[in-house]
N, C-alpha and C positions, 0 to 999 in steps of 0.2 A: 784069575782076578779074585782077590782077595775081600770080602763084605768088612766095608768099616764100623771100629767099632773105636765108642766114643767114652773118652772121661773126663769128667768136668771139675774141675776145683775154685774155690772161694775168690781167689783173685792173681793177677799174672804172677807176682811174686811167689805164690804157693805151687803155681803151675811150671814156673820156671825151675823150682828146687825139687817139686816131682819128678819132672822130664830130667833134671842131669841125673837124680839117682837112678831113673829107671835106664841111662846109656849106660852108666856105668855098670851094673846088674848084665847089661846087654854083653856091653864089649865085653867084659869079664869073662862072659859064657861061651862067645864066640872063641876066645884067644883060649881057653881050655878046652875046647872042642876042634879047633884046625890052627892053634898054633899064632895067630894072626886074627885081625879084624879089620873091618872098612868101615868107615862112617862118610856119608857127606852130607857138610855142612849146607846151612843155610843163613843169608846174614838178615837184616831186619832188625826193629825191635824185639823180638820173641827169638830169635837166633842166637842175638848176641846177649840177651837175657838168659839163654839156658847157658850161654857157655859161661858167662858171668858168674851164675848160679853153681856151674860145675868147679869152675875153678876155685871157690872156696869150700865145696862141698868137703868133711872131715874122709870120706871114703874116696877119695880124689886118685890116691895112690895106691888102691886095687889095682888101676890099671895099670900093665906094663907099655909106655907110652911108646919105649921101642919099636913095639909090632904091631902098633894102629897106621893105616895108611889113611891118610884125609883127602878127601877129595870136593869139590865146590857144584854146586846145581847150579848155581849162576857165578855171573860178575858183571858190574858196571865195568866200561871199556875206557879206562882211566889210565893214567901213567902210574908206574909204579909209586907204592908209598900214599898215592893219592889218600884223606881220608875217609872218601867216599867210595873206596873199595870194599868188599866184604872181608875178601885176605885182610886188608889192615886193620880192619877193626876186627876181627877173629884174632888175630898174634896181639892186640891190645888188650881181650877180654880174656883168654886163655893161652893160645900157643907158647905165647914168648917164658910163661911162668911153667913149662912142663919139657921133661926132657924125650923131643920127638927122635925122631930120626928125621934127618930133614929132606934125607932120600923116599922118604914117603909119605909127605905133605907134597901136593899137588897142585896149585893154585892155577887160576885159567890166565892166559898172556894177559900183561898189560897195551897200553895204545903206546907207548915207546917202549915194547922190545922188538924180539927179533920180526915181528910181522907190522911192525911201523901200525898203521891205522887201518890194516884189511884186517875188521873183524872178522872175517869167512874164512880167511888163510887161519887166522888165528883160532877160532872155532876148530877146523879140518883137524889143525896140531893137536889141539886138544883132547879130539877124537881117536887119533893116534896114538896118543899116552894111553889111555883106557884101552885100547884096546890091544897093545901090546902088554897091560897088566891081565887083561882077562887071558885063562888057563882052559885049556879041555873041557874043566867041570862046568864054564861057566855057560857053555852054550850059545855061546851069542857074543857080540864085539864090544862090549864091557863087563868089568869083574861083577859078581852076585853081590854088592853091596848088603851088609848085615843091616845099618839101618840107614835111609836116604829120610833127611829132613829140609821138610819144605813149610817157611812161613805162607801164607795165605793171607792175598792183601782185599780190600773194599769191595774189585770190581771181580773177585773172586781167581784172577792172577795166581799161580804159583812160577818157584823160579823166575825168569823172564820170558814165561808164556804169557802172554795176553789174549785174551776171549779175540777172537775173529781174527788175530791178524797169522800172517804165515807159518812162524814156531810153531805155533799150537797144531798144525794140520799136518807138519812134517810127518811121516812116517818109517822111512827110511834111514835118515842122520843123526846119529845117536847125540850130537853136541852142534849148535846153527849159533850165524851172530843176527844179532836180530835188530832189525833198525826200525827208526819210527816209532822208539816205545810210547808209550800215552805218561810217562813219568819221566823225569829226569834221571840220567844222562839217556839222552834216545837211543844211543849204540851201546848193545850187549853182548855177551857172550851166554846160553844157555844148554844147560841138557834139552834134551827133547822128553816126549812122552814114553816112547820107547825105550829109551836108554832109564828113567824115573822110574819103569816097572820092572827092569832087571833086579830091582833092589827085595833083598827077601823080606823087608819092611819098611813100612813109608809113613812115617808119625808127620803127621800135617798139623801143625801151631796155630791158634789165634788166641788173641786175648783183644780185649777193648769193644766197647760198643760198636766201633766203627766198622768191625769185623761179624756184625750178628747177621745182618744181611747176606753176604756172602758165603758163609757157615749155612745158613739157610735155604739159600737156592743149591750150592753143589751137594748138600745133602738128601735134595728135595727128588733125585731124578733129572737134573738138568744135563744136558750133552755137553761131550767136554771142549765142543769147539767156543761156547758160549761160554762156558764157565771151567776153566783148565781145572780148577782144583778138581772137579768130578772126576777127571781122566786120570788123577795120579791114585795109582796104588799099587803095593808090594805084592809078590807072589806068595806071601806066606803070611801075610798080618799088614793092615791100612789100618792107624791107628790116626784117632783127632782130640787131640788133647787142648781141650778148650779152658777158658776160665768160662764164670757165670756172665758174666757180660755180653761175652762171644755166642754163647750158647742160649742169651734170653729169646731166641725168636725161633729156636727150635721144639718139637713136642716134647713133651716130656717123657715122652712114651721111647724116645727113643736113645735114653741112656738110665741106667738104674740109679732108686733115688742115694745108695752109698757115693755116686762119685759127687754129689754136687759137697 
């Protein structure tokens, strides 16, 4: 377990163009140090802000896009194409405008393919992808993801965990479909906690008032059945890139005064 460490900027816009240079800087490092890199996505306003941000970013094409695998923390449990998918608005903010391999872009089932409307068959599959991508080194039934990002919503939510209900408590299923959410659409697809800490780093997003709250209590100590965002972090760096908004109801003591 990783101690998070926090950096605050002026407002999401500025937050948004920090975080794509800082993947970029990322991925860059990883693909020259083992040839390859993983990112997983997260969609949201502050998800598809950052890839938004990346994709006009002028250092955009540092990366060799060839040998990025993508993989997703969640998904609403929609039909393909839906707009209310993350895949589709992720290929609308970036994918579609960069030359991936499309053999390594991962997106989680939709509710009309091959597993019709069983999110948990659909979930299973998806667990299966990962873990037939994880290698020897990785230890465990998913790849060591370089960076896993996770928006962070109100009730302190990441991915499609929710405070109290079953995802959040799995500990065993590296990916669950999760029904009953407290948000629209109720049936999802999610990583688990487990599978979110395999990652060798886990940059957590908020921006906006509506996110100070919840910045607040999972940073405060709170358990992660109550507040998931507490429970996610990388083995090698938990990073929370906030704007001032997100970050007004936090001490000040506990991020240095250069990031605000």
């Amino acid at each position: 377990m990783s101690a998070a460490q926090l950096v605050v900027h002026r407002d999401k816009e500025l937050m948004a163009q920090a975080a794509a240079a800082r993947l970029i800087t990322k991925v860059v490092d990883a693909q020259a140090a083992r040839g390859s890199a993983s990112v997983v996505l997260t969609g949201g306003r502050n998800g598809n802000g950052l890839l938004a941000a990346l994709s006009s970013a002028p250092a955009r094409d540092a990366i060799d896009w060839s040998r990025l695998d993508l993989w997703w923390g969640d998904e609403r449990f929609l039909p393909e194409g839906d707009p209310e998918r993350n895949v589709t608005q992720a290929r609308a903010a970036l994918l579609d405008s960069v030359p991936l391999d499309p053999a390594r872009v991962h997106p989680m089932p939709a509710s009309d393919g091959a597993y019709g409307s069983d999110a948990d068959a659909a979930a299973a599959a998806y667990a299966a992808e990962l873990a037939a991508a994880a290698g020897p080194e990785d230890h465990g039934p998913v790849p060591t993801f370089d960076v896993l990002m996770l928006g962070v919503g109100p009730d302190t939510h990441v991915a499609s965990l929710f405070p109290e209900l079953p995802a959040v408590r799995e500990t065993e299923r590296t990916v669950v479909g999760v029904h009953g959410a407290p948000k629209p659409p109720p049936t999802r697809i999610s990583l688990t906690l487990p599978a979110i800490r395999a990652a060798r780093e886990v940059w957590l997003l908020a921006a906006g008032e509506d996110k100070a709250k919840a910045a607040q209590i999972a940073l405060s100590g709170a358990g992660e059945i109550q507040a998931p965002a507490a429970g996610a972090y990388g083995r090698a760096r938990t990073l929370w890139l906030l704007d001032a908004a997100a970050a007004s109801q936090l001490p000040r003591g506990l991020y240095p005064p250069a990031s605000a």
